[in-house]
C-alpha atoms as a printed R data frame, in Angstrom:
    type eleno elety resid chain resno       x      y       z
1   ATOM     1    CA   UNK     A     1  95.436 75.254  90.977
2   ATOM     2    CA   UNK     A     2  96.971 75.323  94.875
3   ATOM     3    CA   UNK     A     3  99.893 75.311  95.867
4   ATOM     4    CA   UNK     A     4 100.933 74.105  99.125
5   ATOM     5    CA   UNK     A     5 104.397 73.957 100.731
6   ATOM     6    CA   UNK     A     6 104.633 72.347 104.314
7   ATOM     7    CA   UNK     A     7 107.249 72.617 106.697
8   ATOM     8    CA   UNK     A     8 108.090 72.107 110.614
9   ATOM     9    CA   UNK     A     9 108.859 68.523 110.507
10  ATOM    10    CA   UNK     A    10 111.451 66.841 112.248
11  ATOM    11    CA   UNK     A    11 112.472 64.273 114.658
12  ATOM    12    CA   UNK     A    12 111.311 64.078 118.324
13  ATOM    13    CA   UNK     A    13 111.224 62.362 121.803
14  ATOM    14    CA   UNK     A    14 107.721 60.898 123.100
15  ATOM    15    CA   UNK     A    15 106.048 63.501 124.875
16  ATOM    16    CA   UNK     A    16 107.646 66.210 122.801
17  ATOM    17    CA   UNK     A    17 106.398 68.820 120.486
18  ATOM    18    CA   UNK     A    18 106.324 69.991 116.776
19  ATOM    19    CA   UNK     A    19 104.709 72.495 114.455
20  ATOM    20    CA   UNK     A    20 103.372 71.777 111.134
21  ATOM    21    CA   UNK     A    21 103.242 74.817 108.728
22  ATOM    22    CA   UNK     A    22 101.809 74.493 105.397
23  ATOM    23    CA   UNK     A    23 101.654 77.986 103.075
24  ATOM    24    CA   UNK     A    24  99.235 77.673  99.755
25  ATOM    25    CA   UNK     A    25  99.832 79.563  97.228
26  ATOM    26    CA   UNK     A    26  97.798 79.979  93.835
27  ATOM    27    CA   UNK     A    27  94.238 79.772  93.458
28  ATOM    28    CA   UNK     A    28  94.059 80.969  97.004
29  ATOM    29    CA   UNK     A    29  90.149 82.505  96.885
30  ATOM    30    CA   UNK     A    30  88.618 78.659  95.549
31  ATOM    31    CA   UNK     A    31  90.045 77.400  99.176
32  ATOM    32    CA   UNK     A    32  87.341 76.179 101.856
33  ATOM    33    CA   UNK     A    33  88.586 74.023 104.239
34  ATOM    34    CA   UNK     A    34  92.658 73.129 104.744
35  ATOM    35    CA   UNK     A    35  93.770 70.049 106.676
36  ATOM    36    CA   UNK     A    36  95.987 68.027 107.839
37  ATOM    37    CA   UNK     A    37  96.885 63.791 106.957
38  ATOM    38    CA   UNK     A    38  99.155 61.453 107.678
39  ATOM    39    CA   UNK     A    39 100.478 57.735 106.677
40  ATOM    40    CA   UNK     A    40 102.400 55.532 108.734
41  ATOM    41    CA   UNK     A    41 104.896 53.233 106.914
42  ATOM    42    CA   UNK     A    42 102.319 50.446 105.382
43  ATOM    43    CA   UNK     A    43  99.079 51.925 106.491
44  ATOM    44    CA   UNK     A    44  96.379 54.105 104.816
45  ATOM    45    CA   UNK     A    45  96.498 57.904 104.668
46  ATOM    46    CA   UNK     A    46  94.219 59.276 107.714
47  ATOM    47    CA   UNK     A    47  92.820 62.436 108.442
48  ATOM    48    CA   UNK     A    48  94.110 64.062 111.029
49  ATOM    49    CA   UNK     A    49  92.437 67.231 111.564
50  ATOM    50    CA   UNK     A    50  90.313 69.902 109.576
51  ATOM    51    CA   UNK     A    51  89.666 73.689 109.683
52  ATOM    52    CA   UNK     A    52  86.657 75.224 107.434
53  ATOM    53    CA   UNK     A    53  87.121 78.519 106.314
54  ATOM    54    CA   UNK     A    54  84.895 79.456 109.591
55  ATOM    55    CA   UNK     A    55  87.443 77.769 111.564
56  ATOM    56    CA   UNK     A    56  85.109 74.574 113.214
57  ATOM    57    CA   UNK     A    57  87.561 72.408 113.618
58  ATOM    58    CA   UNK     A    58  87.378 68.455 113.220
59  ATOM    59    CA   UNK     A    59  90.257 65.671 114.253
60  ATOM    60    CA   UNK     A    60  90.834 62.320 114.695
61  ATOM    61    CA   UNK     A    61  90.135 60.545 117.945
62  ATOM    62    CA   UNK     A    62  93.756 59.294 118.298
63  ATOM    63    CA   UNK     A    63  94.913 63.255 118.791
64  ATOM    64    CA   UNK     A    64  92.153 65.073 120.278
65  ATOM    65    CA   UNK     A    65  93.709 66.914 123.090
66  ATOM    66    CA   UNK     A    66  97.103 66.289 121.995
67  ATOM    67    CA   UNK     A    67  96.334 68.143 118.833
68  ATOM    68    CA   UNK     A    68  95.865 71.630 117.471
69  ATOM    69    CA   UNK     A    69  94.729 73.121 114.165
70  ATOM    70    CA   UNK     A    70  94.715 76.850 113.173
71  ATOM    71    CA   UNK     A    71  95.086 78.417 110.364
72  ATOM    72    CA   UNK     A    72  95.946 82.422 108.772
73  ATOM    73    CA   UNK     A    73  93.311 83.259 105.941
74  ATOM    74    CA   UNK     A    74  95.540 86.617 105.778
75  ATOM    75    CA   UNK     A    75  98.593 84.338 105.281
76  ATOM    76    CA   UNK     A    76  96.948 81.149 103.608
77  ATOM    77    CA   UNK     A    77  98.749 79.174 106.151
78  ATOM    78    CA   UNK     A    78  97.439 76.400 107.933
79  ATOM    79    CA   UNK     A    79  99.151 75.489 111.590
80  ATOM    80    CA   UNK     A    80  99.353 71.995 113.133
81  ATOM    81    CA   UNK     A    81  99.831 72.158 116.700
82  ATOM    82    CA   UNK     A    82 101.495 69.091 117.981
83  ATOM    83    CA   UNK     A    83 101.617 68.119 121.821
84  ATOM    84    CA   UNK     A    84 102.894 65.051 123.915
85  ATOM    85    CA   UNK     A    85 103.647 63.233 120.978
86  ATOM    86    CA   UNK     A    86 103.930 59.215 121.114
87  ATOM    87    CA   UNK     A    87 105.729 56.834 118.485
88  ATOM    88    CA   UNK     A    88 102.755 56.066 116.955
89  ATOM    89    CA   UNK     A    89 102.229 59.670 115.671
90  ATOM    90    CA   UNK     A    90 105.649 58.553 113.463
91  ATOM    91    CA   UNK     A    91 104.554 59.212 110.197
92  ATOM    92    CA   UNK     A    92 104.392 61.682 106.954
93  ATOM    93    CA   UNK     A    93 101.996 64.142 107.373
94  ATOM    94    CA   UNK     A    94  99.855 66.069 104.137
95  ATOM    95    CA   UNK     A    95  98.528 69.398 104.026
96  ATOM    96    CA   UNK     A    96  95.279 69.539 101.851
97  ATOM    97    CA   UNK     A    97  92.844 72.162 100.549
98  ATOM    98    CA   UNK     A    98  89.709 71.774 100.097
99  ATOM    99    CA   UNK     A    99  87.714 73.964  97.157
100 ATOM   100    CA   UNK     A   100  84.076 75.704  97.833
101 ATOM   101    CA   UNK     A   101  81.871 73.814  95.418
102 ATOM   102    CA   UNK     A   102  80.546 69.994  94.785
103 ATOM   103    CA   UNK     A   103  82.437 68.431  94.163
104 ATOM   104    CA   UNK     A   104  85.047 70.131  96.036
105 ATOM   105    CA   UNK     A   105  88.283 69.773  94.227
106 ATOM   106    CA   UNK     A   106  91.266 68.577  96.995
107 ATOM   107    CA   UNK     A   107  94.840 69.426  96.502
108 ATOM   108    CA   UNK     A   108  97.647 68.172  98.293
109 ATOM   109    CA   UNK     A   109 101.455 69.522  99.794
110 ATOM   110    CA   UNK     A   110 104.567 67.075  99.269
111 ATOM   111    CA   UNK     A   111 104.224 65.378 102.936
112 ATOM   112    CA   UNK     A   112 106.902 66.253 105.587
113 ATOM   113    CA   UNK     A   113 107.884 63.212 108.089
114 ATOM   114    CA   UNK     A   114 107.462 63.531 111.611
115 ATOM   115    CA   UNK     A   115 109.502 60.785 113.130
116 ATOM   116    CA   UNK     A   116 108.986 60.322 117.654
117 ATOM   117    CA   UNK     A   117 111.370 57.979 119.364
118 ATOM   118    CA   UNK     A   118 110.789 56.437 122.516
């Protein structure tokens, strides 16, 4: 089992700035990749962004450039970079792990909301 435990969330101004941490905890060594999701009030959860173990990187088209994942394999922490944010990046945004292994087994954090005004 993970644990994961985001944080950085908060309420911001278009064209501001936040940072999404998210520590795991656990079964720390079974971890591949770690990522980030969101869901907007009455839409589907979307992937945001991914980091493998390797750190290649993946994210959506609506924040490339805007964007940035990272994460600490010292600290199991993943980072989510986020720059010149717009009201539609108002949502609750998941941490999840992904496990080596097929299938691989996918936990997720709690959410944390990230609300931008305009």
């Amino acid at each position: 089992q993970v644990q994961l435990v985001e944080s950085g969330g908060g309420s911001v101004q278009a064209g501001g700035s936040l940072r999404l941490s998210c520590a795991a905890s656990g079964s720390v060594s079974s971890i591949n990749a770690m990522g980030w999701s969101r869901q907007a009030p009455g839409k589907q959860r979307e992937s945001v962004a991914r980091i493998t173990s390797g750190g290649v990187t993946n994210y959506a088209d609506s924040v490339k450039g805007r964007f940035t994942i990272s994460r600490d394999n010292a600290k199991n922490t993943v980072y989510l970079q986020m720059n010149s944010l717009k009201p539609e990046d108002t949502a609750v945004y998941f941490c999840n792990t992904d496990s080596w292994g097929l299938p691989p087994v996918t936990y997720w954090g709690q959410g944390t909301q990230v609300t931008v005004s305009s």
